[in-house]
C-alpha positions in Angstrom: 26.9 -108.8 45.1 26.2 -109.3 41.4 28.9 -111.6 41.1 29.0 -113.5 44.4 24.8 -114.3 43.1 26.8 -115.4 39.5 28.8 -117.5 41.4 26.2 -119.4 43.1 24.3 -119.9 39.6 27.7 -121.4 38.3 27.6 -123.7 40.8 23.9 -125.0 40.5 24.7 -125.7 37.1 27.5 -127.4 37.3 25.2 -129.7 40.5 22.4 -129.9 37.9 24.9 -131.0 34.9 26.0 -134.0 37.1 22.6 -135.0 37.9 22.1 -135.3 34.1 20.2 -132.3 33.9 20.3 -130.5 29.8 20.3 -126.5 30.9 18.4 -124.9 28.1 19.3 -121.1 29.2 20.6 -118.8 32.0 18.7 -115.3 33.8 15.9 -115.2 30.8 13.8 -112.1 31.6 10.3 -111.2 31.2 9.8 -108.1 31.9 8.6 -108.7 35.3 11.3 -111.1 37.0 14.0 -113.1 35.8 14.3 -117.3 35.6 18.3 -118.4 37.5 18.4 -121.3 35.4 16.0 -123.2 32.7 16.7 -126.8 32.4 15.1 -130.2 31.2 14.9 -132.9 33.6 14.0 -135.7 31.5 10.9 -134.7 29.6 9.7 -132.2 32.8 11.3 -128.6 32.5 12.6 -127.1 35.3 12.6 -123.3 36.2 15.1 -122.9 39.0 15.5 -120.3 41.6 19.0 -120.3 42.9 19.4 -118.2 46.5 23.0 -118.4 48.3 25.0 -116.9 50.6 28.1 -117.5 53.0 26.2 -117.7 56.3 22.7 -117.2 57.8 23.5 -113.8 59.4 20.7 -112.3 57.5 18.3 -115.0 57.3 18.5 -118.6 55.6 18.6 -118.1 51.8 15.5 -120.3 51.1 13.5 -117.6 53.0 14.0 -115.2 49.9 11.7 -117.1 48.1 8.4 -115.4 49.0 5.0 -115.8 47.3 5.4 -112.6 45.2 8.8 -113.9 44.0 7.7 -117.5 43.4 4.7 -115.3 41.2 6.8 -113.5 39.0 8.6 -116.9 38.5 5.4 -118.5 37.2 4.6 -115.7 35.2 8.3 -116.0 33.6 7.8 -119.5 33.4 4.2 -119.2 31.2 6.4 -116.2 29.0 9.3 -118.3 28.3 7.3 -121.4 27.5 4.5 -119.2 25.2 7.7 -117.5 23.5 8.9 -120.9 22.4 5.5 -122.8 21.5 5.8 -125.1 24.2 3.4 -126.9 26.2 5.0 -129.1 28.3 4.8 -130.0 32.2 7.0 -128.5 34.2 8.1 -127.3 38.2 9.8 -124.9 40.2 12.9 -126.0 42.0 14.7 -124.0 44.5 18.8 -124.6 45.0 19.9 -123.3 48.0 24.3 -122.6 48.7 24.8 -121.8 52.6 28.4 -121.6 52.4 30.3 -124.9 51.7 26.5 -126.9 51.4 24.4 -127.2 48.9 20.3 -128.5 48.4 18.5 -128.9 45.9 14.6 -128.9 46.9 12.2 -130.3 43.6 8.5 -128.9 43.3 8.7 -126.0 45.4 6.3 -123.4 46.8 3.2 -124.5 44.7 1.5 -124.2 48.2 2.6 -120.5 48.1 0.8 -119.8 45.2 
């Protein structure tokens, strides 16, 4: 399962790359949670969640994202920026793979919070 979820991170790289996206790091942990991707979008950076899978037989992927995930994703996001002295805006984007498809949703969940 490990890898099929490495697989799908590969992939949302390789989308963000082409979109001109600079990826800064890959899984950073906190303690509490763990960051898919970090990347700079511009001057914004961009803590990405990255949920896949072949088909919908156990739910769409974006449904993973729950408010208590999308917390520990802030939280990681505040660690990672206060490790590295930076204050700078940022978002939470959500890449979802459903087998062949792939979308990329900007901004995400902040209503969850």
């Amino acid at each position: 399962m490990r890898r099929r979820g490495h697989n799908y991170e590969d992939l949302a790289v390789q989308y963000l790359t082409r979109k001109g996206y600079r990826i800064i790091e890959r899984n950073f942990h906190c303690g509490i949670g763990e960051i898919d991707v970090i990347a700079h979008d511009g001057d914004i950076l961009v803590f990405v969640e990255v949920k896949g899978s072949v088909n919908e037989e156990f739910g769409h992927p974006a449904e993973r994202l729950t408010p208590k995930k999308l917390n520990r994703i802030l939280e990681c996001a505040y660690r990672f920026m206060e490790e590295r002295g930076w204050d700078t805006p940022f978002r939470i984007d959500l890449i979802v793979i459903l087998g062949n498809s792939l979308e990329h949703h900007e901004n995400v969940g902040m209503d969850l919070l």
